[in-house]
Backbone as CSV, one residue per row, in Angstrom:
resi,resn,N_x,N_y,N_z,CA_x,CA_y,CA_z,C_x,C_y,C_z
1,UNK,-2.943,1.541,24.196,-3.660,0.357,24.643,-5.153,0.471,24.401
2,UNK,-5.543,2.152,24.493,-7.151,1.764,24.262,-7.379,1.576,22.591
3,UNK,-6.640,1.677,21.894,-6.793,1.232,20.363,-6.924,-0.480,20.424
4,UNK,-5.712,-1.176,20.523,-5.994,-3.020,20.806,-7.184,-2.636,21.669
5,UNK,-7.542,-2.314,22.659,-8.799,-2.991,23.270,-9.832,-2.588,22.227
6,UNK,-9.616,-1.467,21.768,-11.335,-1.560,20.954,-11.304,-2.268,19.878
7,UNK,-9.778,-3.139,19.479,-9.618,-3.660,18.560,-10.111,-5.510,19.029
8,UNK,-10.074,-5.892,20.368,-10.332,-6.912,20.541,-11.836,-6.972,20.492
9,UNK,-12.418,-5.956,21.059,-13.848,-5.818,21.107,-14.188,-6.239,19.645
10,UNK,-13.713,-5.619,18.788,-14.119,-5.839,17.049,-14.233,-6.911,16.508
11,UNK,-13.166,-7.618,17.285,-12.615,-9.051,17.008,-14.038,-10.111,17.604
12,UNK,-14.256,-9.392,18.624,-14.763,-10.465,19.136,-16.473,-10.321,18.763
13,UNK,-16.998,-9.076,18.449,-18.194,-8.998,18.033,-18.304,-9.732,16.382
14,UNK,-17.040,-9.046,15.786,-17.397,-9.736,14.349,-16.636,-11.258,14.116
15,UNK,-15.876,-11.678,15.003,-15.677,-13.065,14.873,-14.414,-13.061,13.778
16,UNK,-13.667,-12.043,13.314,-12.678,-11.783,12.959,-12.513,-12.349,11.748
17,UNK,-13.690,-12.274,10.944,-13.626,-13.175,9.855,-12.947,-11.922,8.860
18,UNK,-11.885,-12.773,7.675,-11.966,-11.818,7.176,-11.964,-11.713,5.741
19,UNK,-12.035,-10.656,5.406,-12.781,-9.649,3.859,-12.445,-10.875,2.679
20,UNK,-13.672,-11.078,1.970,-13.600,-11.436,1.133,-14.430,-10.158,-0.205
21,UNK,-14.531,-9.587,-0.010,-14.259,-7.950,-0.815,-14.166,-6.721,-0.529
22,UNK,-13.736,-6.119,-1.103,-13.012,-4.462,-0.731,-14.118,-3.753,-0.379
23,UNK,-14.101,-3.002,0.516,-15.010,-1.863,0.612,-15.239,-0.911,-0.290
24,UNK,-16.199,0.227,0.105,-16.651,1.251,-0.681,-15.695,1.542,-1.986
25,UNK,-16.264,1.846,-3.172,-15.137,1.673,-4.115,-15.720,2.609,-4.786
26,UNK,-14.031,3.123,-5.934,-14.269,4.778,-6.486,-15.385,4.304,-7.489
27,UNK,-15.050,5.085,-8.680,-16.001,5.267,-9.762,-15.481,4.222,-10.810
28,UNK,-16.256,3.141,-11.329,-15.597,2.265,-12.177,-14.868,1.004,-11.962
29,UNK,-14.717,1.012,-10.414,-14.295,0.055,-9.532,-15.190,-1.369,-9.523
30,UNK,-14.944,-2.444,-9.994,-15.153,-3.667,-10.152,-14.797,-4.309,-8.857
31,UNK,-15.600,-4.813,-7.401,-14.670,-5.285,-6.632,-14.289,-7.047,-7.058
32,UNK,-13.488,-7.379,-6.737,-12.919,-8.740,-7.235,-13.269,-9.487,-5.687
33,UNK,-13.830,-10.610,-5.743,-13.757,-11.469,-4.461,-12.384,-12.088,-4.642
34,UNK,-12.353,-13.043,-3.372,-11.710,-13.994,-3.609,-11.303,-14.828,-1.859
35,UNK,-11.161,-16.083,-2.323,-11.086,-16.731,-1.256,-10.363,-17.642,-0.294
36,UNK,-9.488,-17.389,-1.281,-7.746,-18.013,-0.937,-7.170,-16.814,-0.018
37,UNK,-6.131,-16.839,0.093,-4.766,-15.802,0.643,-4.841,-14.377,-0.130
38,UNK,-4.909,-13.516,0.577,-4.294,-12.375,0.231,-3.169,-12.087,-0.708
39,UNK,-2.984,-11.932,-2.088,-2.144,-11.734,-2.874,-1.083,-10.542,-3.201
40,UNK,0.408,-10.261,-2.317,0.387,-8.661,-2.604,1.760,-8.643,-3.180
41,UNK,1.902,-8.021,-4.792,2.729,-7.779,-4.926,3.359,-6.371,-4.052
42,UNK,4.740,-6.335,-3.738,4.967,-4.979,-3.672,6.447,-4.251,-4.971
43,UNK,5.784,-2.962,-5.541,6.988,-2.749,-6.702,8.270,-2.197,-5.908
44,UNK,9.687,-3.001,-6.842,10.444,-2.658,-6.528,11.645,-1.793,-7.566
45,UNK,11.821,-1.060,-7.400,12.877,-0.394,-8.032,13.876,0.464,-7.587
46,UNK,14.942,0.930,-8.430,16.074,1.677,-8.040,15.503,2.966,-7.354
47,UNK,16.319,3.257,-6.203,15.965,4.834,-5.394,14.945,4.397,-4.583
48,UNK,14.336,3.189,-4.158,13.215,3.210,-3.323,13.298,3.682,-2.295
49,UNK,12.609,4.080,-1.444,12.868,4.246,-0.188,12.246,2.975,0.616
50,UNK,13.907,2.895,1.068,14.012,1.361,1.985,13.137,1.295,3.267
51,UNK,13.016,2.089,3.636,11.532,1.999,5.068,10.033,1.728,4.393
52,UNK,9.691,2.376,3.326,8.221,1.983,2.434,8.278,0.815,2.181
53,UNK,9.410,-0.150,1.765,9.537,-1.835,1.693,9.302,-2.320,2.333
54,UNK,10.267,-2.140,3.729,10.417,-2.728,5.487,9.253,-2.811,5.705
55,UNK,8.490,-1.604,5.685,7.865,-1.529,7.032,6.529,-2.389,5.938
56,UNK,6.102,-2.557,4.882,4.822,-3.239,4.640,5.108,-4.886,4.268
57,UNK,6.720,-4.925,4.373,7.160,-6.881,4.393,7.257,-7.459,5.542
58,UNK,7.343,-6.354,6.880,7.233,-6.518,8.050,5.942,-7.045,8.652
59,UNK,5.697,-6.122,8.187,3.984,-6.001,9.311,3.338,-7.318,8.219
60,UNK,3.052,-7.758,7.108,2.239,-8.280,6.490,3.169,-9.834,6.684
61,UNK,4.183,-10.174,6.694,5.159,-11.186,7.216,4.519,-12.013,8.659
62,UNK,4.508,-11.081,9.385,4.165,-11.125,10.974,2.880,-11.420,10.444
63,UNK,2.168,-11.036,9.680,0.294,-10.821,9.617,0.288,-12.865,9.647
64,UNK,1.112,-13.147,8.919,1.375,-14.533,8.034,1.797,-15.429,9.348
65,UNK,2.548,-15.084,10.093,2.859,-15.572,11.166,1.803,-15.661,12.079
66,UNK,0.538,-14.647,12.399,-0.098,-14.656,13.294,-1.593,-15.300,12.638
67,UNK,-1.549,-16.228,11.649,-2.768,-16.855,11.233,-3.433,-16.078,10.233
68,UNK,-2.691,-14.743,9.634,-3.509,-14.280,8.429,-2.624,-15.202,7.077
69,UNK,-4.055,-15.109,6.314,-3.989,-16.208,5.258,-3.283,-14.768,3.985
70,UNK,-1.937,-14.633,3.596,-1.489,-13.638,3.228,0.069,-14.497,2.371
71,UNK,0.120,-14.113,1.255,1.168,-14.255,0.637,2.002,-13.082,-0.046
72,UNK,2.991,-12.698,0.338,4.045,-11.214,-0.522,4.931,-11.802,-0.773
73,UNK,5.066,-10.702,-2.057,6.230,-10.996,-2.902,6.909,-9.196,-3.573
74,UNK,8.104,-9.337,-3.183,8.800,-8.124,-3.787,8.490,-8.199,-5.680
75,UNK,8.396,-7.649,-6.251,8.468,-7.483,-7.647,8.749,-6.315,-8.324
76,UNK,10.032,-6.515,-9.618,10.666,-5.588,-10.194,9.966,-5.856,-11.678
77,UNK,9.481,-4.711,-12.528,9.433,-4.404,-13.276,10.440,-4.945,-14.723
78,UNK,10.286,-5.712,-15.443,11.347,-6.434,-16.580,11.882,-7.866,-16.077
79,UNK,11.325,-7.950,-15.086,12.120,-9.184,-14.621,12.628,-9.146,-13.090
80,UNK,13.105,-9.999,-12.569,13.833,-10.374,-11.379,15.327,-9.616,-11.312
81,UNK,15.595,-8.846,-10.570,17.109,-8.631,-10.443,17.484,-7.706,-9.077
82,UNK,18.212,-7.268,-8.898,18.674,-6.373,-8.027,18.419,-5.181,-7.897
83,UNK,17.986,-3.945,-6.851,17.612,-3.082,-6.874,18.722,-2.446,-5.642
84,UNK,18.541,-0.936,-6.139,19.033,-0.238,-4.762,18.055,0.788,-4.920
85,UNK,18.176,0.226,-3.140,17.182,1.538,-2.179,17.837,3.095,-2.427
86,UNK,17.556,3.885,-1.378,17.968,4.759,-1.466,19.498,5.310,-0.833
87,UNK,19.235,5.256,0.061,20.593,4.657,0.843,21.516,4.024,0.519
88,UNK,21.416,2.661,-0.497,22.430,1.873,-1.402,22.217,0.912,-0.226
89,UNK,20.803,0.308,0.188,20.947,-0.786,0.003,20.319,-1.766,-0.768
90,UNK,20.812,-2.820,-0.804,20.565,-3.784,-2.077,19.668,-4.743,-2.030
91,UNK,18.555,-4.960,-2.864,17.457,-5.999,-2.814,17.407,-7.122,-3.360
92,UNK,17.576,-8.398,-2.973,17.307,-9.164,-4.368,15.789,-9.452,-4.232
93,UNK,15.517,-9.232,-5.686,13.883,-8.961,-6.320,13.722,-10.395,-6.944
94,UNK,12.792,-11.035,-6.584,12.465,-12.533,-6.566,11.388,-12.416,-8.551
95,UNK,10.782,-11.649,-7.878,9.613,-12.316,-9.098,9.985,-10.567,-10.440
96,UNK,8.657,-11.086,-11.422,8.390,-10.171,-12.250,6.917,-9.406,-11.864
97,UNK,6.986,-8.019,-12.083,5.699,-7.392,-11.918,4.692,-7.675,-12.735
98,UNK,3.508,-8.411,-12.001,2.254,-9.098,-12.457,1.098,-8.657,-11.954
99,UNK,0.619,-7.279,-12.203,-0.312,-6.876,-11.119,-1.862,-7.511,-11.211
100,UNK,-1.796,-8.282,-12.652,-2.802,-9.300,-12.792,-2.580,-10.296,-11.627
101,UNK,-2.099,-10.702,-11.248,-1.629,-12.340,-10.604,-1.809,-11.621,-8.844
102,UNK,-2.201,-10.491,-8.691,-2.238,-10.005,-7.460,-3.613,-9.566,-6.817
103,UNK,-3.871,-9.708,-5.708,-5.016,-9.055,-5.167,-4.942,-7.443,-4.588
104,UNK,-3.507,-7.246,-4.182,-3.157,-5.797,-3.399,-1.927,-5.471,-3.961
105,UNK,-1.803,-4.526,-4.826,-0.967,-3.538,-5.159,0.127,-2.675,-4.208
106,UNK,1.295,-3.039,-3.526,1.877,-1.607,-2.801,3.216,-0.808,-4.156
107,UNK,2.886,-0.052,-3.764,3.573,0.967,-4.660,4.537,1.907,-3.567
108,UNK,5.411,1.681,-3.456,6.839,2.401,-2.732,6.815,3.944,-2.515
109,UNK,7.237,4.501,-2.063,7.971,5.897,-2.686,9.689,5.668,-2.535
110,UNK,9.996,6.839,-2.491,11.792,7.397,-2.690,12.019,8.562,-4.016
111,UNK,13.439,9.266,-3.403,13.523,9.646,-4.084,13.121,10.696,-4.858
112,UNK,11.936,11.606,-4.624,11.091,12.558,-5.349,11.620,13.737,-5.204
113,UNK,12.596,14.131,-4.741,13.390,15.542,-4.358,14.326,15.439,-6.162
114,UNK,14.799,14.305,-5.915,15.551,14.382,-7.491,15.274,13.993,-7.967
115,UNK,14.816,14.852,-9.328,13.974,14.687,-10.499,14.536,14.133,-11.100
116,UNK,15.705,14.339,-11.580,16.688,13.487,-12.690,17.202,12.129,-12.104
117,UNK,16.875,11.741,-10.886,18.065,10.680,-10.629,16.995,9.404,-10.477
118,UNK,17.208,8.022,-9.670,16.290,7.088,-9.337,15.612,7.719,-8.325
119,UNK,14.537,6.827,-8.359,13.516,6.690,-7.536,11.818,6.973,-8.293
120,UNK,10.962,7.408,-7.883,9.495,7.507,-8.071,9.569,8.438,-9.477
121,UNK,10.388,9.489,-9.426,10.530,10.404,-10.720,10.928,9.601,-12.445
122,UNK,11.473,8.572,-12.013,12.244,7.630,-13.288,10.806,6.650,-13.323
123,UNK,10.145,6.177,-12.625,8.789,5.226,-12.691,8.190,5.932,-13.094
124,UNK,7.940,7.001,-13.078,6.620,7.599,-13.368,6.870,8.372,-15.033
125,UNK,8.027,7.788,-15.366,8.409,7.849,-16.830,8.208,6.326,-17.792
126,UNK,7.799,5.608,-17.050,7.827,4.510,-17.423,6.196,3.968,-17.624
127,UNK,5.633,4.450,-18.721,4.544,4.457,-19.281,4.187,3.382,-19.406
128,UNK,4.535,2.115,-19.474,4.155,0.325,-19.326,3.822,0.204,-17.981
129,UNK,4.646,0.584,-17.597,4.219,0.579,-16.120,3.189,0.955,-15.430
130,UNK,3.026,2.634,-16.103,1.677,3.235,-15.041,0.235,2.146,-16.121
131,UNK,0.326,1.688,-17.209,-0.835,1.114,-18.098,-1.117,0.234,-17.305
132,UNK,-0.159,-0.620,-16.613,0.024,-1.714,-15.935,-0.813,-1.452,-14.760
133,UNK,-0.948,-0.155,-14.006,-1.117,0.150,-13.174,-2.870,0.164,-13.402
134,UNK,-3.227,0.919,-13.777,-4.332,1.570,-14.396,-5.600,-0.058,-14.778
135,UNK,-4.541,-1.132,-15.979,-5.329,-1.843,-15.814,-5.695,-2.874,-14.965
136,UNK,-4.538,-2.768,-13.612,-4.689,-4.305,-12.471,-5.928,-2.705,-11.940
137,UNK,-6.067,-2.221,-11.845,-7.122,-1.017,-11.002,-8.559,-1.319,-11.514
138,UNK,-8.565,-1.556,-12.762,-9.725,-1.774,-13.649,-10.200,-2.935,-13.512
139,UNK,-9.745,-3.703,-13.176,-10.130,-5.752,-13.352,-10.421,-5.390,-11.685
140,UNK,-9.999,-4.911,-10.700,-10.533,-4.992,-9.286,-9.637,-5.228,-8.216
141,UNK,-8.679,-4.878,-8.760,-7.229,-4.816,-7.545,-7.203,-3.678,-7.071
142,UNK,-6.569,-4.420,-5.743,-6.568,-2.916,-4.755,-5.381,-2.398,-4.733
143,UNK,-5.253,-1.015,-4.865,-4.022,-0.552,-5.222,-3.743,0.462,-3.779
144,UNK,-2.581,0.761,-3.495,-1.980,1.180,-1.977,-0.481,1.916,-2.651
145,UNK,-0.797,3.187,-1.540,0.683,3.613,-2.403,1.188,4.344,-1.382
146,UNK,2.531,4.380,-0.992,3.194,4.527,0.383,3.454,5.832,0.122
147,UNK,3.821,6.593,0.814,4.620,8.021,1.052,4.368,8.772,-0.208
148,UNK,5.154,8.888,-0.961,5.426,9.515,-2.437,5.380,8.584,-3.778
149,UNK,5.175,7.562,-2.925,5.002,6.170,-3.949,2.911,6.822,-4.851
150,UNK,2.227,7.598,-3.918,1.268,8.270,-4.406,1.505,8.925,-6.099
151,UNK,2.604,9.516,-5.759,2.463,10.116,-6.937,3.068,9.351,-7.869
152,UNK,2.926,8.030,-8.135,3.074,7.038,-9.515,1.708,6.741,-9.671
153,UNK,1.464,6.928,-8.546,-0.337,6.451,-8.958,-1.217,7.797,-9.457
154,UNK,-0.556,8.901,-9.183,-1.553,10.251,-9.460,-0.799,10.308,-11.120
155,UNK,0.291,10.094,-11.460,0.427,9.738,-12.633,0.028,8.317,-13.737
156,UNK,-0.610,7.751,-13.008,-1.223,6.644,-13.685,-2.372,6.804,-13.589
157,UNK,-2.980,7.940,-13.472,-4.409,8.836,-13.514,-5.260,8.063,-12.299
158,UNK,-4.683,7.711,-11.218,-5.807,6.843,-10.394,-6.013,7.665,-9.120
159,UNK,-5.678,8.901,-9.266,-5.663,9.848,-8.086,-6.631,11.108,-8.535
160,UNK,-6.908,11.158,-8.989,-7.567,12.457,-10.415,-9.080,12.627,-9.420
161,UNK,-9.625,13.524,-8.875,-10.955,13.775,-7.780,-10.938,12.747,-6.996
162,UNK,-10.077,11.851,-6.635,-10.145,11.018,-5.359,-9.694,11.410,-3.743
163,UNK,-10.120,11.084,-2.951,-9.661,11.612,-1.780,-8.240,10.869,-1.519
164,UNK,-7.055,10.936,-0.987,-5.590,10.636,-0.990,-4.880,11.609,0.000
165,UNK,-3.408,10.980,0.390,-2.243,11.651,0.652,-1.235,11.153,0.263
166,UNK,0.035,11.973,0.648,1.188,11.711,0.445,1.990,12.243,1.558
167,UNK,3.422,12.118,1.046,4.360,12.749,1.767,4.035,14.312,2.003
168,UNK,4.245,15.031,3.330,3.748,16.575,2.621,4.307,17.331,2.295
169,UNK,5.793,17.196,1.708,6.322,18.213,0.494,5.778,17.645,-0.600
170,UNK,4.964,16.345,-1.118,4.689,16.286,-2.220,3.261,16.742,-2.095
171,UNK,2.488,17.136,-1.131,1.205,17.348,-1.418,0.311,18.248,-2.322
172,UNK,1.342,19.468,-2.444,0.999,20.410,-3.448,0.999,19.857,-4.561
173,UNK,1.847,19.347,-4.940,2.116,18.458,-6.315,0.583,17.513,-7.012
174,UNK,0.023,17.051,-5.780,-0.533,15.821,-5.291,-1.761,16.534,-5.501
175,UNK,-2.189,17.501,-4.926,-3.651,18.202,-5.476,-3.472,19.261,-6.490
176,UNK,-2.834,19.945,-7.238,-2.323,20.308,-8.671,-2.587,19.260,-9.703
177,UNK,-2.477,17.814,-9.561,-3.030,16.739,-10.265,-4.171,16.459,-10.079
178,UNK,-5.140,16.884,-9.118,-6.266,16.974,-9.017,-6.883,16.096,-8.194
179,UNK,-6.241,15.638,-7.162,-6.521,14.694,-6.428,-7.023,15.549,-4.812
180,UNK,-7.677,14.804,-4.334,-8.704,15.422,-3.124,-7.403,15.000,-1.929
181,UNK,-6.382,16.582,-1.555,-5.928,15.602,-0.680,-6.124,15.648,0.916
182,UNK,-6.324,15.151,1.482,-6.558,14.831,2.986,-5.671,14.874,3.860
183,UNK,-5.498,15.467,5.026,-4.689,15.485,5.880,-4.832,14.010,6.907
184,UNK,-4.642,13.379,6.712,-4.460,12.109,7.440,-3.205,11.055,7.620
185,UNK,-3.083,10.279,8.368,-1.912,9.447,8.021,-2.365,8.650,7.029
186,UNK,-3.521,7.794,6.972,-3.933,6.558,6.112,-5.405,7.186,5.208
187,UNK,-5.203,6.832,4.144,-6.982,7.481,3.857,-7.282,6.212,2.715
188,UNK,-8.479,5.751,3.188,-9.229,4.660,2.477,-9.797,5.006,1.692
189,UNK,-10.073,4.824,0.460,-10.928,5.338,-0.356,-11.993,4.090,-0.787
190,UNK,-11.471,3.155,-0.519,-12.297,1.706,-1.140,-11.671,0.969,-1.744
191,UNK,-10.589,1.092,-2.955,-9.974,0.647,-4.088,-8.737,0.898,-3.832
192,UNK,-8.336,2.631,-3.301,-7.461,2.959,-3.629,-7.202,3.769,-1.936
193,UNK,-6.055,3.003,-1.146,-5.571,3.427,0.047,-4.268,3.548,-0.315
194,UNK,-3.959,5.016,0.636,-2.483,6.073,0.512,-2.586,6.099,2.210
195,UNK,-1.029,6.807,2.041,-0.589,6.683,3.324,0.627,8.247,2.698
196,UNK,0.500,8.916,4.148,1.556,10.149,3.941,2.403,9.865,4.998
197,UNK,4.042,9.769,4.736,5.247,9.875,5.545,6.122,8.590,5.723
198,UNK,6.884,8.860,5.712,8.313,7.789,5.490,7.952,6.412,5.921
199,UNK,7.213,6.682,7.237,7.331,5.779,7.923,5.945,5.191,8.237
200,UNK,5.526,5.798,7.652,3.701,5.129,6.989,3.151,4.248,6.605
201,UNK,4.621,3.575,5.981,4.145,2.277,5.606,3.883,1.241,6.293
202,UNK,4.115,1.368,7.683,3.572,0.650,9.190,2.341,0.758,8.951
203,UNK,1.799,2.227,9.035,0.351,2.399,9.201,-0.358,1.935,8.372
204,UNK,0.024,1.974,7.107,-0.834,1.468,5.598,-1.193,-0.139,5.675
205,UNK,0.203,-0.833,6.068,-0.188,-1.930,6.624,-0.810,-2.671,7.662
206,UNK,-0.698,-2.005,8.906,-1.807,-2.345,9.641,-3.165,-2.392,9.298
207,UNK,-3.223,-1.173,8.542,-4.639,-1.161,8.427,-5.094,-1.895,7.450
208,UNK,-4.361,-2.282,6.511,-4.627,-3.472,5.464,-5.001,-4.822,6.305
209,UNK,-3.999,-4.970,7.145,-3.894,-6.023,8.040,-5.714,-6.095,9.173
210,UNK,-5.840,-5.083,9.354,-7.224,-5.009,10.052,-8.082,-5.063,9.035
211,UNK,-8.317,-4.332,7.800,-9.136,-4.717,7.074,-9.505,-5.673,6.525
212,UNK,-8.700,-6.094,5.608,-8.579,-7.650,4.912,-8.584,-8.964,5.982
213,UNK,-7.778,-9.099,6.942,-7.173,-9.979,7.531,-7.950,-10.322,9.010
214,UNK,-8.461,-9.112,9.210,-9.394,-9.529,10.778,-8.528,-8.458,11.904
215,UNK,-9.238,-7.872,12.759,-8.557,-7.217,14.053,-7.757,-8.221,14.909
216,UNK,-7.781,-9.385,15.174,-7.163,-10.520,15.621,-6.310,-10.418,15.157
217,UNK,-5.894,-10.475,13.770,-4.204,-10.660,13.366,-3.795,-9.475,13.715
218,UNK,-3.918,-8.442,13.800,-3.510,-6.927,13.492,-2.961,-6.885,14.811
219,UNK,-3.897,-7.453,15.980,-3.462,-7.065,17.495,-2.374,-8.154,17.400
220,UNK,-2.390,-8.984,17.292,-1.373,-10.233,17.409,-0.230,-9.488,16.203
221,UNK,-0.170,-8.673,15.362,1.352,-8.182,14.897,1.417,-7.030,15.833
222,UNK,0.830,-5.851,15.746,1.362,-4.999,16.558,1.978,-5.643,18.592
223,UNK,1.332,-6.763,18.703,1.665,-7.255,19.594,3.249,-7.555,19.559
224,UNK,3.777,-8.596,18.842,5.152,-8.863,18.475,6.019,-7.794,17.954
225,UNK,5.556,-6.941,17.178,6.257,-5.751,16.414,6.490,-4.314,17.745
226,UNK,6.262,-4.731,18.918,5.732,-3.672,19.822,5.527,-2.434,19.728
227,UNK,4.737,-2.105,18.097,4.416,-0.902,17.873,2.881,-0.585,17.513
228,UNK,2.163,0.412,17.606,0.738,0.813,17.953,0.169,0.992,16.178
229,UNK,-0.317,1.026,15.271,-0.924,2.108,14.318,-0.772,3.428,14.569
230,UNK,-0.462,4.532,14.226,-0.242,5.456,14.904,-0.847,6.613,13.377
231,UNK,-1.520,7.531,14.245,-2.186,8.644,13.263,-3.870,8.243,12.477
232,UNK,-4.486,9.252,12.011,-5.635,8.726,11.706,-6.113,8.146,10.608
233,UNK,-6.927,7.216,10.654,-7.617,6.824,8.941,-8.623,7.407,8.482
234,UNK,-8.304,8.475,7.480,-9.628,8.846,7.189,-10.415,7.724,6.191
235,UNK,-11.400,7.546,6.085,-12.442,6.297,5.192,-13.878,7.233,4.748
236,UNK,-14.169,6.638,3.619,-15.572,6.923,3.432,-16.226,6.948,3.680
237,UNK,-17.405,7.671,4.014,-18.832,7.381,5.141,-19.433,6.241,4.258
């Protein structure tokens, strides 16, 4: 409870207006305004892990419900079709991956224990994809990458001396690529926000949801969702 209260306080000093550009940003980072709705694709593919989906269609759903100006859309890579999670369950995937046509990037994890099978290990073979990645990063999209969903982005070179996390069996992996990694649940970098653990993708979204969207919406989802942010954000001074 003392998190919402210092969150109403925020609300109410800054009038809950919210972001019309990204904060502190890496090296090369273009921030993009904009003044419509929040644009977020999230990628979908085979082996995802089905809680990294949930939990950021959840919280950003509710964001939409509680007066944030926010539009998501699942998106698969080649087109629209069906995906399975990890577990085997089944998605239907509405649009095509357009990370031009987006303002916020989420990138999934799953899957990273098996190398050979679906999930994050088969994407991160998929070289259109990480280009894809690399250039919605370059034009001024904000890119977010859930659990182990990190390491599609540390392979699409956008993790390389940046501060980040991941899941933490992938973390070794994760600074071996050369990425600064941080012990935190959420770590902001400006451009480029990660989140470490399954179930992180709550946290990644809240805090998207407080950033972009205003502390007002954020208390008004965790309100309905009856769950807190939980763990720390590290951010840039």
């Amino acid at each position: 409870m003392e998190r919402r209260n210092f969150l109403r306080l925020s609300a109410a000093s800054t009038g809950a207006a919210a972001l019309t550009t990204f904060g502190a940003a890496g090296p090369g980072f273009a921030a993009r305004r904009r003044s419509g709705p929040l644009r977020v694709q999230i990628l979908m593919f085979d082996g995802v892990e089905e809680q990294d989906v949930v939990g950021p269609v959840a919280v950003l759903g509710h964001a939409g419900h509680q007066g944030g100006q926010v539009q998501v859309t699942t998106a698969r890579f080649g087109g629209p079709g069906e995906v399975a999670g990890t577990f085997g369950t089944k998605f239907a995937v509405p649009a095509t991956w357009n990370p031009e046509a987006a303002d916020l990037l989420i990138v999934p994890g799953g899957g990273y224990a098996m190398k050979d099978g679906p999930g994050v290990n088969a994407v991160i073979k998929n070289k259109a994809l990480l280009r894809s990645l690399g250039q919605a990063h370059r034009t001024g999209v904000l890119i977010a990458g859930v659990c182990t969903g990190v390491m599609v982005l540390a392979a699409a070179g956008l993790t390389k001396g940046r501060p980040c996390t991941t899941h933490h069996l992938a973390k070794a992996d994760l600074a071996t690529q050369g990425a600064q990694v941080i012990d935190a649940r959420v770590v902001d970098d400006g451009d480029l926000i990660t989140a470490g653990g399954v179930t992180s993708g709550l946290d990644l979204a809240l805090w998207l949801v407080t950033r972009e969207l205003g502390a007002t919406v954020a208390i008004g989802v965790e309100s309905v969702l009856e769950y807190e942010q939980r763990g720390a954000v590290w951010r840039r001074s």
